[in-house]
C-alpha positions as CSV (number, residue, x, y, z in Angstrom):
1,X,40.0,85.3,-22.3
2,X,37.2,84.0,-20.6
3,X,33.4,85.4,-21.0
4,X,32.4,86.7,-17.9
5,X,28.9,87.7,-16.8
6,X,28.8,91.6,-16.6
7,X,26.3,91.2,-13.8
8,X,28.8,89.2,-11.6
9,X,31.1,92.6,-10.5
10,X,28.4,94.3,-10.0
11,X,28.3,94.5,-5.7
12,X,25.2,94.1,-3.6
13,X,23.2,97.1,-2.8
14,X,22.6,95.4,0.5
15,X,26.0,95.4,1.5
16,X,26.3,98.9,0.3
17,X,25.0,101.9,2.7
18,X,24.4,105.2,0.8
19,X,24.8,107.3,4.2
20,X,28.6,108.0,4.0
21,X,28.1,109.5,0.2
22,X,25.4,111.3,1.2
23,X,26.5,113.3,4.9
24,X,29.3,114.1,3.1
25,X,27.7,116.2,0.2
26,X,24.9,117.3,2.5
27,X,28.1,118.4,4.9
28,X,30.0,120.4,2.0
29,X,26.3,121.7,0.3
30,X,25.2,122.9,3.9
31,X,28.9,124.5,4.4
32,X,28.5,126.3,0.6
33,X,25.4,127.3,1.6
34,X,26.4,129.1,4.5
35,X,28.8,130.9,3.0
36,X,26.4,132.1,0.2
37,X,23.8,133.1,2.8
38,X,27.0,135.2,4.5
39,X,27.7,137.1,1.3
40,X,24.2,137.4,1.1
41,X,23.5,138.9,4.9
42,X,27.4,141.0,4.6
43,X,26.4,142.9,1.3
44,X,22.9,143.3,2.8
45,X,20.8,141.3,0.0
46,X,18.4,139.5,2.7
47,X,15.5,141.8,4.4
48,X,14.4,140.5,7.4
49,X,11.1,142.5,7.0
50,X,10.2,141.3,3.3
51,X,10.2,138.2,2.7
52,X,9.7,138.5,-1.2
53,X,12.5,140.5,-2.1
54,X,14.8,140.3,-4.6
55,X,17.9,138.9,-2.2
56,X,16.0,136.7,-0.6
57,X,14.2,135.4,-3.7
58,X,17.7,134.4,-5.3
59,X,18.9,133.1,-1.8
60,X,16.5,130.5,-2.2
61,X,17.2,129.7,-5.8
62,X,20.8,129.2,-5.5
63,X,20.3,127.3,-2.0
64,X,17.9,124.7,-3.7
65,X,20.5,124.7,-6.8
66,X,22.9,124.0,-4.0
67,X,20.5,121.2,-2.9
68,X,19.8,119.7,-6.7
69,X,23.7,119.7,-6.9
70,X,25.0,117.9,-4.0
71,X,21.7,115.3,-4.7
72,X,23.1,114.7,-8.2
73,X,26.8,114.4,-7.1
74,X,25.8,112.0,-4.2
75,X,23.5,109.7,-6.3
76,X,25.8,109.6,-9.2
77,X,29.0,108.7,-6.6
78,X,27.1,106.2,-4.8
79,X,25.6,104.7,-8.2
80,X,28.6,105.0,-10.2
81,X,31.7,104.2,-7.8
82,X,29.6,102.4,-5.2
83,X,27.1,100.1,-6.6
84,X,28.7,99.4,-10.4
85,X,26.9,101.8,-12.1
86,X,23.1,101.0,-11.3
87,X,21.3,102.2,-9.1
88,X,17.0,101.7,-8.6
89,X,14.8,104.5,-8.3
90,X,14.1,103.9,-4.5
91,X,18.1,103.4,-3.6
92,X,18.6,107.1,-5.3
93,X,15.3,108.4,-3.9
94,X,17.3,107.3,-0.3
95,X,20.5,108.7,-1.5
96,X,19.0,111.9,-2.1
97,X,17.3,112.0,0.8
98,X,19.5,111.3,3.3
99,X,21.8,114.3,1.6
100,X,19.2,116.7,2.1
101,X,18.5,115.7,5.5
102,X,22.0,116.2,6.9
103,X,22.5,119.6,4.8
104,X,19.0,120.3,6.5
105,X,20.4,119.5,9.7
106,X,23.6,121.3,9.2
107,X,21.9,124.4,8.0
108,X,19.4,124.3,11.3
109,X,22.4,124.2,13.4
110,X,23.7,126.6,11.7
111,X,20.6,129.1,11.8
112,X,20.0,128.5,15.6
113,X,23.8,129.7,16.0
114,X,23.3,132.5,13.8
115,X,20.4,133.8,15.3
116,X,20.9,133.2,18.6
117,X,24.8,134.2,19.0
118,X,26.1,135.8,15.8
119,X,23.4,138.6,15.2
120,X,20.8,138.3,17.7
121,X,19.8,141.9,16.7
122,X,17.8,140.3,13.9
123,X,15.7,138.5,16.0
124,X,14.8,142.5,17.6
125,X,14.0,143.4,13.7
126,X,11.8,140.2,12.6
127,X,10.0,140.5,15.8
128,X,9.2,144.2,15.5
129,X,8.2,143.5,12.0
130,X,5.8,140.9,12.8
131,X,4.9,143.2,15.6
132,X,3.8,146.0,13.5
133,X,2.0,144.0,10.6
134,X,0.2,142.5,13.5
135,X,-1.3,145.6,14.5
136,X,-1.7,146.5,10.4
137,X,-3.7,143.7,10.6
138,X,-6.3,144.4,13.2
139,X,-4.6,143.0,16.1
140,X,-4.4,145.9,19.0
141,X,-1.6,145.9,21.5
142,X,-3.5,144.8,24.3
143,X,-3.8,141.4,22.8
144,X,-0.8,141.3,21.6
145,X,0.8,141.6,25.1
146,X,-1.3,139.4,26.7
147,X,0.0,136.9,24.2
148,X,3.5,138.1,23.8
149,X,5.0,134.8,25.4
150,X,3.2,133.2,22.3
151,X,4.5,135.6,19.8
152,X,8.3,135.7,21.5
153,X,8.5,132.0,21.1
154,X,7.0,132.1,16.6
155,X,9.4,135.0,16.3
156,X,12.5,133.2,18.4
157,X,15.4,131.2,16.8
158,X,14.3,127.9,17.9
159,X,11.3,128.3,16.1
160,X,13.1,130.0,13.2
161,X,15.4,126.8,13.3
162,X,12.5,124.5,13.3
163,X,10.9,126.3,10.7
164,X,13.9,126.1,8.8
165,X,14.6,122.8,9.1
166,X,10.8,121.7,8.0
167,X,10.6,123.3,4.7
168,X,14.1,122.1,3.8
169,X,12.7,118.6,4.4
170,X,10.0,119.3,2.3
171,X,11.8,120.8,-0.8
172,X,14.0,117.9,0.1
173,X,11.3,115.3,-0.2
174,X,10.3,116.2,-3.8
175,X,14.0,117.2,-5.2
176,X,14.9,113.2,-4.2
177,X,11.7,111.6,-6.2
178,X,13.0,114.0,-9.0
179,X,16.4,113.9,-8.9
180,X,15.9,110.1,-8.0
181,X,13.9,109.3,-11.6
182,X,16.6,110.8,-13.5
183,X,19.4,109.5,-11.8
184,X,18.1,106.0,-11.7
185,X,19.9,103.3,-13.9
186,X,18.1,99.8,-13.5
């Protein structure tokens, strides 16, 4: 038996890129996600007209549990199977990262389609909605026709993709610096 350095058999980080690990939980949390959001929009849970209700409330919860999940399966793989079983707070901060950014892009693509191809009637609700708390609000009709380009395009699915894709890159930012400190082993 000889003594070996533990250290030797651990791999280079460097030779070692986390993106594989990570688009393929972000590919299989964005797919989950989908489905839940189905279930969701089937049993009619989501309201397009309030934003705070009780469906869409637990949508989000279980889509950023879905999120925190696929993070913690993709920096413990990476660290665990990948890198020897270390892993440094700015490698897992990237891991993380990079899973929420393709389940972010997944997801976009995946609202763009929705909205745009598999219930554009939707788009007719939100935009009445928005329509109606407009003039709630104090705007009349005349000004809301003359900017009704302007409002067509904040209530469209591109823009409802964008959105969508900007605030999961910014719950994604701060999950990965959590999820990142915890899952760190130096």
């Amino acid at each position: 038996m000889t003594n070996q350095d533990p250290l030797t058999h651990i791999p280079d980080p460097a030779e070692i890129s986390p993106t594989s690990t990570a688009m393929r939980y972000g590919l299989i949390g964005a797919l989950v996600a989908i489905a839940v959001g189905l279930v969701f929009n089937l049993t009619d849970m989501i309201s397009y007209t309030d934003q705070t209700a009780p469906g869409n409330m637990a949508q989000m919860v279980i889509g950023i549990a879905i999120l925190v999940v696929c993070m913690v399966l993709a920096i413990k793989q990476h660290r665990d199977e990948e890198l020897g079983g270390y892993i440094k707070l700015g490698r897992a901060f990237r891991t993380g990262f990079l899973t929420g950014l393709f389940l972010a892009l997944a997801s976009a693509v995946w609202v763009f389609i929705f909205f745009s191809f598999v219930s554009p009637e939707i788009v007719d609700i939100i935009r009445e909605n928005a329509w109606d708390q407009a003039i709630e609000g104090g705007t009349t009709e005349e000004q809301l026709e003359q900017g009704k380009a302007f409002f067509d395009f904040f209530t469209s699915p591109l823009w409802m993709t964008i959105m969508s894709f900007i605030f999961n890159l910014i719950i994604t930012l701060v999950l990965a610096f959590i999820t990142g400190a915890i899952m760190k082993k130096d």
